[in-house]
Each structure stands twice: as structure tokens, then as C-alpha cells.
N, C-alpha and C positions, 0 to 999 in steps of 0.2 A: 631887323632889317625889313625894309617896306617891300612889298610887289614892286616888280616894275611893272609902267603904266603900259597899257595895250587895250586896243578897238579891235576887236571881232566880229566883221560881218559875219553874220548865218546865212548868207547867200554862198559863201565861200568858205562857209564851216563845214566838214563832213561830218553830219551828224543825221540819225534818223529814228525817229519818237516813233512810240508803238503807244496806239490806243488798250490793248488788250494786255492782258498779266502771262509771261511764257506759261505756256502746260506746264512744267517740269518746276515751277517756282512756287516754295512755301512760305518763303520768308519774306517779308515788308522790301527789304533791303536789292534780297537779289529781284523781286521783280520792279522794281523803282530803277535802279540801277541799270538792267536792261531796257525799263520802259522809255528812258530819258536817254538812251544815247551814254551811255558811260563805257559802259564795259561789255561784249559780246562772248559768247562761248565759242573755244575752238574747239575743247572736247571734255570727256569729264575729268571735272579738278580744273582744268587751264583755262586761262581768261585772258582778251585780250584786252587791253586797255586802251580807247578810245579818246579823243583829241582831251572833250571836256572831262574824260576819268583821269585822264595821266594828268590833266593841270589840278586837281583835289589829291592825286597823289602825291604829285614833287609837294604840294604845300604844307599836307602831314609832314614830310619827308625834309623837308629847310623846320620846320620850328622844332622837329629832332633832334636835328645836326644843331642848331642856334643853339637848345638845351645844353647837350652832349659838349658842345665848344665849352660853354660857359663854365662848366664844373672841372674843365682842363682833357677831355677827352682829343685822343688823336684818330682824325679818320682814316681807314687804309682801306683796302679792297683785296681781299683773298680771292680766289679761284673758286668756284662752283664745281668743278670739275676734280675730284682729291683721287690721291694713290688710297688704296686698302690698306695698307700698311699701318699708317699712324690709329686707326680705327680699329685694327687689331690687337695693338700694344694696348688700347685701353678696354677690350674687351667690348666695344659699340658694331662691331663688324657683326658679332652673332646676339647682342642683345636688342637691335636695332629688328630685328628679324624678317619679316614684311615689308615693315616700313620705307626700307630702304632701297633706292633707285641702284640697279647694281648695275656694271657694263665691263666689257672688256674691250680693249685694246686691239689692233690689230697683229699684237706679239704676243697677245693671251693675257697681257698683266693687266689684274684686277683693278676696277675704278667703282669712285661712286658719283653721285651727286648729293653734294652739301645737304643734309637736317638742319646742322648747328656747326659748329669749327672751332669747339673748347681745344681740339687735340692740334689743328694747325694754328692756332693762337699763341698755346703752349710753347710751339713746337719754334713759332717764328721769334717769341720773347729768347728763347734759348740761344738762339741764334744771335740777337741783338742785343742780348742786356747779359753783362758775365760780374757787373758789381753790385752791391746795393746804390751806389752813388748812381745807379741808373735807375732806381725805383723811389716811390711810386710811379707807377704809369697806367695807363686808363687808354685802352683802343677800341674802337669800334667802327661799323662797318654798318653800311644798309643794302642790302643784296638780296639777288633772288633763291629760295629755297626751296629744298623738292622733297615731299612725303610721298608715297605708293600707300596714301588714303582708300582701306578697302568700298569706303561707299561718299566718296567726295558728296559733300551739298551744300546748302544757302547759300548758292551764289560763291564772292570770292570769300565769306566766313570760315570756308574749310575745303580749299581745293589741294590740289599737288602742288602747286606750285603758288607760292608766295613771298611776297616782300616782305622782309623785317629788316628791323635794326637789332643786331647783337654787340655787346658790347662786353669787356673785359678787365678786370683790374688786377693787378701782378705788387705785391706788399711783400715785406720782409718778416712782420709779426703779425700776431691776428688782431691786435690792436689796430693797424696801418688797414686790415680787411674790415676792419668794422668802419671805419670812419667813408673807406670808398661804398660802400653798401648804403651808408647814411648819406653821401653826395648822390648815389644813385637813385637811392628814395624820392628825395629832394626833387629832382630833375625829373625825375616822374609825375611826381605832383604836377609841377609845372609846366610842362607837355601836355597833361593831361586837362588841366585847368584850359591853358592855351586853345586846344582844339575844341574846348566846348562841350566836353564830355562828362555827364555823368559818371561817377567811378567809388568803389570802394575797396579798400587797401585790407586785405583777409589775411589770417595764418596759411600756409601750404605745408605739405610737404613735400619731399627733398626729393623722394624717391629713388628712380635711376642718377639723378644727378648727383645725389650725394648731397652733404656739408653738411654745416650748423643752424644754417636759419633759411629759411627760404618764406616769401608773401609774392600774393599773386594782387595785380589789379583789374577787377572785375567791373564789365559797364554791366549795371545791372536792365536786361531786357529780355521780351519773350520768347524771343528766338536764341538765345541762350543756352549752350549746353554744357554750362557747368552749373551747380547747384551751388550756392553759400549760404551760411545762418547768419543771422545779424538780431541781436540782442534789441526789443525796448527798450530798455532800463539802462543799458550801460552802454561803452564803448566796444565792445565784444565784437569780434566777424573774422569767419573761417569759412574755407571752404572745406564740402560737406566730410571731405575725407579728411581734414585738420582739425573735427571735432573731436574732446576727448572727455572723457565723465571721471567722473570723482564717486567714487563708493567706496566706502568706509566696511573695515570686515566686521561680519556679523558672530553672536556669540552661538556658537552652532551645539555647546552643552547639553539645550534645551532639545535639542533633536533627539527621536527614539532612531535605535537600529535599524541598519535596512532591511527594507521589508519588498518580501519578491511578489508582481501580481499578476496575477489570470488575464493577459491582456490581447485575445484573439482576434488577425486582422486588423491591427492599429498600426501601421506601417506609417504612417503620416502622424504631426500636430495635431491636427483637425480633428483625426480621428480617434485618437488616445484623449485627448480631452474631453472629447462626445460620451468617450464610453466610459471616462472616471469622471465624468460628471465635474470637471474642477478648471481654470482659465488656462489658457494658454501658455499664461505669464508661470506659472507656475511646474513647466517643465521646464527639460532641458534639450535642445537642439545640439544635435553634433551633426556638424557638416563633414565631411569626408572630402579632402580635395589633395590632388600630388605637387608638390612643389620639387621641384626638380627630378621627378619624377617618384618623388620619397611620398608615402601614403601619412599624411596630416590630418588631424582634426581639430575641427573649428567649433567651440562653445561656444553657445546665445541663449538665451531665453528664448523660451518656445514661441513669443509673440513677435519676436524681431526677425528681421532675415542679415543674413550674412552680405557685408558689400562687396563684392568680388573686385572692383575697385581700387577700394581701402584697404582691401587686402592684400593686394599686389601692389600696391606703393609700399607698404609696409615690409614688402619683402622681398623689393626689390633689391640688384638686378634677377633674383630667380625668377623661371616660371612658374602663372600657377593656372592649374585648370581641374576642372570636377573629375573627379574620379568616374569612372566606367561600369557596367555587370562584369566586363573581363578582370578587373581588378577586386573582384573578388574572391575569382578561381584561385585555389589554392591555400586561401586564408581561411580558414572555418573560423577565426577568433572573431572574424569582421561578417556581423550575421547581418545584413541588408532590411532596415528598418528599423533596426534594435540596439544601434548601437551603444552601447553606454563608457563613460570615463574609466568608470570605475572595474582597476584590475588592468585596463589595459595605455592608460595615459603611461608614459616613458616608457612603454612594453612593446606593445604590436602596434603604437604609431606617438608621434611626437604631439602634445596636446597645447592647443593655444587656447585662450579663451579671452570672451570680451569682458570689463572690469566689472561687469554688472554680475559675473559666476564668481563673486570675490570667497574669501574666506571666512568659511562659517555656515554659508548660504546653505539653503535644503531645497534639492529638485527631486521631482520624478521624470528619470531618465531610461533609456536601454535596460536592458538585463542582458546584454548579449545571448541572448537567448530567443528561438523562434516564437512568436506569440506571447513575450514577457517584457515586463517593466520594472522598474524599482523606485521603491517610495524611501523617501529620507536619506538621501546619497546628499552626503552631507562633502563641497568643498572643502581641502585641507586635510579631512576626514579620511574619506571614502578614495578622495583620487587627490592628484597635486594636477597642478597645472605648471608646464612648462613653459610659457610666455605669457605674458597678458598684454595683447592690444586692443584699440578702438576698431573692431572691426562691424558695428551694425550699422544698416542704413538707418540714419538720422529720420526722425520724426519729426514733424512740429509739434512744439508745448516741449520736448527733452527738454533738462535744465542747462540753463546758461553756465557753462564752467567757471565765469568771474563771480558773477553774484545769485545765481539757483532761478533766476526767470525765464519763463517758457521760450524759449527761443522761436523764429520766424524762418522759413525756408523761401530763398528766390531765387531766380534762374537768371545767368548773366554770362554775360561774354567776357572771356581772358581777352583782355590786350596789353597784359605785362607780366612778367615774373623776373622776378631778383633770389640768386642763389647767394651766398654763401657757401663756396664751393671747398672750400679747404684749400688741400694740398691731393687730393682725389687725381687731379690729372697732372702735378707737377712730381707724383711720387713716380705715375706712369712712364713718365720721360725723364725724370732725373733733374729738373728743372732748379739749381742751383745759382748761388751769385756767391761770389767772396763776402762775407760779411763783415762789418767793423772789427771781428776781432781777428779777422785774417785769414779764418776758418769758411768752407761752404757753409750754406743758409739754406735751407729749402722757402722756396716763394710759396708763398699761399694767394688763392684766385677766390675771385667774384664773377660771376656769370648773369649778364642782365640783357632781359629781349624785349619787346614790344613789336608788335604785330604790325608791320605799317599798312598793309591792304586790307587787313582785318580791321583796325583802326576807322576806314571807309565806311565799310560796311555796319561799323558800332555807332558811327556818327548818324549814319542813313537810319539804321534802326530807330536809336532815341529822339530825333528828330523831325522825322516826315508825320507828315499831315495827311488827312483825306483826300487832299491834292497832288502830292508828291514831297518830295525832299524838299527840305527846308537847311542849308547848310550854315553854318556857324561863318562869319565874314571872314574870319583868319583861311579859312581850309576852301572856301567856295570858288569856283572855277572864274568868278569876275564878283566887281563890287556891284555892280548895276546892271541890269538887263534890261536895253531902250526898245519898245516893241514901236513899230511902225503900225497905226490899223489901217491900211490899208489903200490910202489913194498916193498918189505923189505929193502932195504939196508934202500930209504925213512922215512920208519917208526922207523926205529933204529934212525935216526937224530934228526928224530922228537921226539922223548920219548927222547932223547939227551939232542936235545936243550928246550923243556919245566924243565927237571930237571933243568938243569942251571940256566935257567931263575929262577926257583921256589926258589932254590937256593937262588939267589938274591933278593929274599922277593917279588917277584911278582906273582900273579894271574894267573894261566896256565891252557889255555882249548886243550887239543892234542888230535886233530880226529884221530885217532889209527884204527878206523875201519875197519874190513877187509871185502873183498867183496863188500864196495861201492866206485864207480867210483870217479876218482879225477872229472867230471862237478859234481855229487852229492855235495861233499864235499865243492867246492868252491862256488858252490849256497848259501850252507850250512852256511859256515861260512859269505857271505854277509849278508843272514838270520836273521843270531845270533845276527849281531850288534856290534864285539867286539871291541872296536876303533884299534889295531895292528893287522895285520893277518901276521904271517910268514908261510911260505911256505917250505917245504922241495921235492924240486922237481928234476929237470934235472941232476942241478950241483950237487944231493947230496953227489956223490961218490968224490967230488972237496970241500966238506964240505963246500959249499956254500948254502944261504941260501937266499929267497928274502924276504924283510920286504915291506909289503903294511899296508900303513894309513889307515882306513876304509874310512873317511870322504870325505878325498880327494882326493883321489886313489892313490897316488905318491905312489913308487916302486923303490927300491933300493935293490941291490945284493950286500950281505956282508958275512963274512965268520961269522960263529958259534962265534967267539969270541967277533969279531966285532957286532956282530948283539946284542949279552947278556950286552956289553959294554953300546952300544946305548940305549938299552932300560931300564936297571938298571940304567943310572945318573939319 
């Protein structure tokens, strides 16, 4: 679907450019974006969206929906405003914890403000669909969203309050979930393509949300704070907490007995390795940390550290948090620096470890003992491990899980994720249809977001220049931006040649302003970002006119007719 055509005086724009970068901005994005008149702070997290920001927003926001149409999606609009209730039944009322905007009523009954709306999605399909002959179906929505982000920043990349698109799919078998997850892919690609965005398509995990498969799409840039790996060699890419290793168990025969040692003051890595003279890699790290308030321990090799992260997706919905000195009262099993597996893995606490403490291996660990350690505490052996997950933070050079090559670490922005949700929130609600054989069905769901103001902000990132934003033509607030320099014959050209343009079904931003300098104006419109900037300057009494590309600077002088020619094919 084309823009519709429109002329924009800037004499009659409300917009106002700032030379200087806000104090409070670190990021390319949010200081461009303030600098140019897009977006204003009202407070922290909240942003208001300003004449030229809301028009790059609705345009993310149509090539969405255009997507979202095309693969059969139905748009609806939920309430922002939900009872506690359905939030409760799926247990997000107290796993939400912070996060969540709470209020009450003036009769006391609990309210929130919208995160996500898997549980009124749920809740409205139940309502509307009682057969199979009513599925597949695909709903989705683009609305505003609210976090209680304890330290909102970069601008609109991570405030309270945000615009996305969530979207929905409701299937009879998990065959009918995988094919809407494969459309949802799809339309991602192409959204993403569409806006111009750099993007790369990672494994995730599932976490609090549950299901079978979950991939996040990441713009990979600086300001980025999600970490992903991406493989040289192959097609490989995860984000950093969907990394998983492969280790083979080792033949642990060769090991002598454990041997207990003299090890005074070595309460740290650092420091038992100094004083046995041996790497790092070569003990064993046990973390202590409570999961739902139950005392856990976490194995790594001495040279790695534990993701707290990775860890808590991994075991989600519980809590997890470091253990305390209070949390040792009372335990004398649990000696504070020394703790070792061995003796007390499925005893005095439940023991996880990362694949790399496989079967076989030989550390020097704890001796649960004050000032002692132990040599040849052999895995399998000496202790069992009750889980094994990926829990270390990722290094660059770890091997590639597909094919063993050092893998790369980069820093990128989420502006998608695709769940495969199960039956997670339809088991919640009872979420049923008649099936073909006459019998209920239980529905299975798909869950799929993309960030639409985040989006913004991912575009601003990977594409501004030394001069300002540079936007992609699909998303950018007009197709041309006509600058008048400065005298009237000037501004007669320029109001000229924008009509024309406009004329020709194109987008027209014409600095008409009187009183500010043609440097004002040409800062201005580097600023703005428009990808064309025409000029009506020297030659204008020669109705000539000069067309500069934003992106790449090239400049060319053509007359009025020529210049509307060029830019209308």
C-alpha cells in the first residue's frame, strides 16, 4: 500500500532541533531522536511521540499490519487496562513481580496494565471459537505496553511504556503450531527486510513463557543489550543464553583416590590456584544460590563464571538469587569457601552442573572443610550431578555447537521473538473446541511480538551517520525534504517544487521557514534523516534545483522538471 501524498510546511510543523546531545543520553538513537524533534521525555521510561516521530511510527506500524494481513492474521484491540484475575490463573500475577504496573479500582478490585495478553487472548478465543471448524486462527494487535523497568534507558529502546505488535495463533495439533510459527517466521523476515533492518534470526529460550521452540530476531548494534554468538564457519546463531556444548564423558579409571590438602586462606579461585600452583581450569567452582528459596548448587570450572541469567531462564518460572552469610547459620555441612560436591550433591543441597563437569572428569574442589580442598574428586565418582545445564557465561573462541569453530560474541537489539507456546496457557483456561471426532481438543498457541517503537530506535541505531539519522524510504517521515536557502524568489521554488512533487504522490517536507539561516536549515535537514534532500538555492532564479541522496551524499543539479521526473519513477 503506497503513503498517501502530503506537503509539510516546517513553518507550520511543531518541531524543534536541538544542537546539543540531552545529558542523560548514551545511546546514538536516543540522542538523534531527541536532537531532531522526534520524540520528547515526559518522564522516566515514557516518551512522547512528536508530529515527525508518530509519522516513522504509524509506518513501522502499516508494513506490520500489511505483513500480519498477508499470512491471514486478524487485527483486534484488547484493553490495556486487565482484571488480576486471568493473571492469576496462569501464575504471571506473582511471577511478573516488579515488573508489573499494579492499581486498584475504586472498589478495591485488582488491576494491571498490560506486559503481554497470552491470558486475554486465551481467554477471548474461548469465548469465540467452541469448534475446530473455527481454527486455525492468527490474531494480533499493536498497542501500547507497560513494564515498571527498575532503570528505564536508551531513549524509547527500553522505557515503561511501549508500542508493540503481539500476535497469536490457536491450532488443533502441533503440526497446525508449527506451520503458523513457519508463517510467523516468514512475515518476520519480511517486515524486517521491509524496514531496512539489519537482523539476525538466533535460537532462544523459552523461559517463563514456556513451549517447544522459541528464536529471537536480533538487529545486531552497539547499544544492544542482548549478547548473541554467530559462527564463521557455518550458519550457527544463538543468543548467549541458548548456547549449549557438547562434552563427551571422560574415562575417570585413570584417576587416583581423593586426596585431602593443606589449603589455608584460599577461600576464592584465585587464590587456591596461586597457592597449588595449578590453572584455574582445573578446579571446581560451586556456586551456592536459592531457588525458590531451596539452597542449590551450581558447578563450573574454576575459570568460568556462572550466568545468573542463563540460569534463571533455565529455571524458570522459580526464583533465583545468591545465597546470603545468613544462609549459612545453621548448616555447618555448608563451610563458606570450601564447598565441595562430593558427600553432599542430593544430601544437603540439590546439585546442577555445566556439561563441561561431565562424567569422568577430575577437579580440585572443597573439602567441606575450613582451610581444605580435594584433589581427584572425580564426577560420577566422588559425587553425581542431579541436572546438567548450560549455565556459563559464553566466551569468545567456545566451540560452535554445529561444527567445533571458535565462535564470535556481538551485542544487538531484540526486535522479535516467536514462541511456540504449547498448550501452557490453554491448559490454564481449559481452552477447548469439539474436535472432528466429537470429543474436546485442547488448542495449542503460538506467541509472536516485535517491538514496534523499539523497532525506531533499531533503525536510528544501524543507520545514522555523523550527521544524524539517515531512515530507510519505507519508514522515513516524507520522501523528500525541499529546503528553501533563504531569500524569497528561494522559497517560491521550494513551495513549487514540494507541490509538484506532492503532486506526484510523494511525501514532502519544505523548510519554508523565515528567519532561519540556510547552515540552520541544512544541519536541519541532515538531522531529520530524509533519504532526498532538494535544495532550492543559487540557481533558483535558473529553476534549477540541486537533489542530494542523504545516504550518500551524491548531488546532482537538475531543473524543477527534471528533478519531479527523477524522483516520481
Amino acid at each position: 500500500m503506497a503513503h498517501a501524498a502530503q506537503v509539510q510546511r516546517m513553518s507550520r510543523l511543531m518541531i524543534k532541533t536541538l544542537r546539543d546531545d540531552p545529558a542523560d543520553a548514551e545511546t546514538a538513537s536516543h540522542k538523534l531522536l531527541v536532537r531532531a524533534g522526534y520524540v520528547r521525555r515526559s518522564s522516566a521510561g515514557i516518551w512522547t511521540w512528536l508530529p515527525l516521530g508518530k509519522k516513522v511510527l504509524e509506518n513501522v506500524s502499516r508494513i506490520v499490519r500489511e505483513e500480519m494481513d498477508a499470512i491471514g492474521g486478524q487485527e483486534v484491540l484488547l484493553p490495556a487496562l486487565l482484571p488480576k484475575e486471568p493473571y492469576e490463573a496462569s501464575g504471571r500475577w506473582e511471577e511478573y513481580g516488579d515488573l508489573l504496573f499494579r492499581l486498584k479500582d475504586r472498589k478495591g478490585a485488582d488491576y494491571l496494565l498490560g506486559p503481554t495478553h497470552e491470558e486475554i487472548f486465551t481467554l477471548t478465543v474461548k469465548d469465540q471459537c467452541t469448534s475446530y471448524k473455527d481454527l486455525p486462527v492468527i490474531l494480533y494487535q499493536i498497542q501500547t505496553k507497560y513494564r515498571d523497568e527498575a532503570r528505564p534507558r536508551s531513549g524509547v529502546l527500553r522505557g515503561r511504556e511501549f508500542q508493540m505488535k503481539d500476535s497469536y495463533s490457536f491450532d488443533t495439533t502441533d503440526e497446525g503450531l508449527e506451520q503458523s510459527y513457519a508463517l510467523h517466521r516468514q512475515a518476520y523476515q519480511k517486515i524486517f527486510e521491509r524496514l531496512g533492518l539489519d537482523y539476525r534470526i538466533v535460537s532462544a529460550v523459552s523461559g517463563a513463557m514456556g513451549g517447544s521452540a522459541s528464536e529471537e530476531f536480533l538487529a545486531p548494534a552497539a547499544a544492544g543489550e542482548d549478547t548473541f554468538v554467530d559462527c564463521p564457519a557455518c550458519d550457527y546463531a544463538a543468543n548467549t543464553e541458548a548456547v549449549t556444548v557438547k562434552v563427551e564423558p571422560a574415562d575417570g579409571s585413570a584417576h587416583g583416590p581423593v586426596e585431602e590438602l593443606d589449603t589455608p586462606d584460599t577461600p576464592t579461585i584465585e587464590s587456591l590456584a596461586e597457592h597449588l600452583g595449578v590453572p584455574a581450569s582445573a578446579t571446581l567452582k560451586n556456586l551456592l544460590v536459592k531457588v525458590d528459596g531451596e539452597i542449590v548448587a551450581v558447578g563450573v570450572p574454576g575459570d568460568r563464571e556462572v550466568d545468573l541469567g542463563k540460569l534463571g531462564e533455565h529455571l524458570a518460572p522459580a526464583t533465583v538469587e545468591l545465597v546470603t552469610a545468613e544462609d549459612f547459620t545453621g548448616r555447618p555441612e555448608l563451610v563458606r569457601g570450601y564447598v565441595g560436591p562430593q558427600g553432599l550433591a542430593g544430601k544437603a543441597f540439590r546439585y546442577i552442573a555445566d556439561p563441561r563437569v561431565a562424567p569422568g572428569t577430575s577437579w580440585i574442589t572443597g573439602a567441606n572443610k575450613e582451610g581444605k580442598h580435594a584433589r581427584n574428586v572425580v564426577a560420577g565418582r566422588d559425587f553425581e550431578v542431579d541436572d546438567y545445564l548450560d549455565v556459563v557465561v559464553v566466551e569468545p573462541g567456545d566451540p560452535c555447537p554445529s561444527c567445533g569453530t571458535g565462535l564470535k560474541i556481538d551485542r544487538a537489539i531484540e526486535i522479535g521473538h516467536i514462541f511456540q507456546l504449547g498448550r501452557k496457557y490453554a491448559d490454564a483456561f481449559a481452552l477447548d473446541v469439539l474436535g472432528q471426532n466429537g470429543k474436546p481438543a485442547r488448542v495449542t498457541m503460538g506467541s509472536y511480538g516485535i517491538g514496534v517503537s523499539r523497532a525506531v530506535a533499531a533503525l536510528a541505531e544501524q543507520t545514522h551517520d555523523g550527521s544524524g539519522l539517515c531512515w530507510p524510504r519505507e519508514v522515513a517521515p516524507a520522501d523528500v525534504h525541499v529546503v528553501a536557502a533563504g531569500k524569497a524568489k528561494q522559497t517560491e521554488l521550494a513551495l513549487e517544487v514540494g507541490e509538484q512533487l506532492g503532486a506526484a504522490g510523494l511525501r514532502v517536507l519544505v523548510d519554508d521557514r523565515a528567519g532561519v539561516s540556510p547552515g540552520v536549515k541544512f544541519t536541519d535537514a541532515e538531522l531529520l534523516g530524509v533519504p532526498t534532500i532538494v535544495v532550492a538555492g543559487r540557481r533558483a532564479a535558473e529553476g534549477v534545483v540541486e537533489v542530494k541522496d542523504r545516504r550518500t551524499g551524491e548531488r546532482e543539479e537538475l531543473t524543477v522538471e527534471e528533478a519531479v521526473a527523477r524522483l516520481s519513477a
